[in-house]
C-alpha angles and dihedrals in degrees: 000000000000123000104236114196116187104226152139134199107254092064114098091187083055093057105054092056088046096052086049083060107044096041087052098061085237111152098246133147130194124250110200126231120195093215081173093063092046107245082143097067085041114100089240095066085037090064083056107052109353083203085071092222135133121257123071132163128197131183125162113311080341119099125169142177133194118062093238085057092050097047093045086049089052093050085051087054102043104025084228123122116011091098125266098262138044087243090059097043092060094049082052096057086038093059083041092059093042093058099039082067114025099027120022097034099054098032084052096053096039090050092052097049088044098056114357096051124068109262082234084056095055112122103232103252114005095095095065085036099055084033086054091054102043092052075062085056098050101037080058091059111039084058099046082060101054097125100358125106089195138035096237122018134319101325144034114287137166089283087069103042079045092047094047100042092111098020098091096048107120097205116091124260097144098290122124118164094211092062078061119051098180098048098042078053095055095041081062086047090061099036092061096056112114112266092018110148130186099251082247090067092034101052129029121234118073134161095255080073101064094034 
């Protein structure tokens, strides 16, 4: 049976479950959400996940939410990603849980102030501020991956889909891939896995379409 994972482009923390999938080789399809319109905040989407967050996974009598879930549930089906010793699997969880709360959290929320929010609408100073604290981020990673082509080990795991999950946005939130040479390396690292697509291409929903 088919994974369904509800879903739409714009969510980094969607994307990260929905490159998991496409890069295992797992059967899955994307449901769309239109978080814009709000289905998220309606009773139907409650009964599927009563945090009110995309994503969502569902396969069978499972249903999950959170992407690290998702990610550590795919690794359990598929025996791919989670690293190849326990050692490693617990440097993977380790970089999960680093960018759950320095790098995803705070890129998410500055990119949707930044272009999703009506500049009216801005909170005064939380912009620099989450900017500020992302640069930290950043600064940690790029140079984690001096000399690395992976997060974690010899080979792409879960660190990497959960580090990347806002670095291929187009739209501006204080990130540049030229300022960070190891990262914009292993960006191109990623993206030239087989089956690797742009979370555009992966998911549907995009600004364009509401243009």
């Amino acid at each position: 049976m088919t994974i369904k994972l509800y879903c739409f482009g714009e969510s980094g923390n969607a994307y990260k479950a929905a490159l998991a999938l496409e890069l295992s080789g797992l059967d899955w399809t994307a449901v769309y959400v239109d978080f814009f319109g709000g289905e998220t905040r309606q009773p139907a989407f409650r009964e599927i996940n009563i945090m009110g967050e995309v994503p969502v996974l569902v396969d069978r009598d499972v249903t999950l939410t959170q992407s690290g879930v998702m990610q550590m549930y795919i690794t359990e089906k598929t025996g791919k990603f989670g690293g190849t010793t326990p050692e490693e699997a617990r440097e993977v969880m380790r970089w999960m849980f680093w960018d759950n709360h320095k790098l995803s959290s705070p890129a998410g929320m500055t990119r949707f102030l930044m272009n999703f929010l009506p500049e009216d609408k801005r909170p005064e100073g939380v912009i620099p501020f989450t900017q500020a604290r992302l640069k930290a981020a950043y600064t940690t990673l790029d140079t984690h991956l001096a000399g690395r082509d992976w997060i974690v080990g010899d080979a792409i795991t879960n660190a990497d889909f959960s580090c990347c999950g806002y670095l291929y946005y187009p739209e501006p939130f204080g990130f540049d891939r030229k300022d960070w040479p190891n990262i914009d390396r292993w960006l191109d690292n990623i993206s030239a896995a087989p089956g690797w697509k742009h979370p555009y291409d992966l998911m549907p929903g995009s600004p364009a379409d509401r243009a």
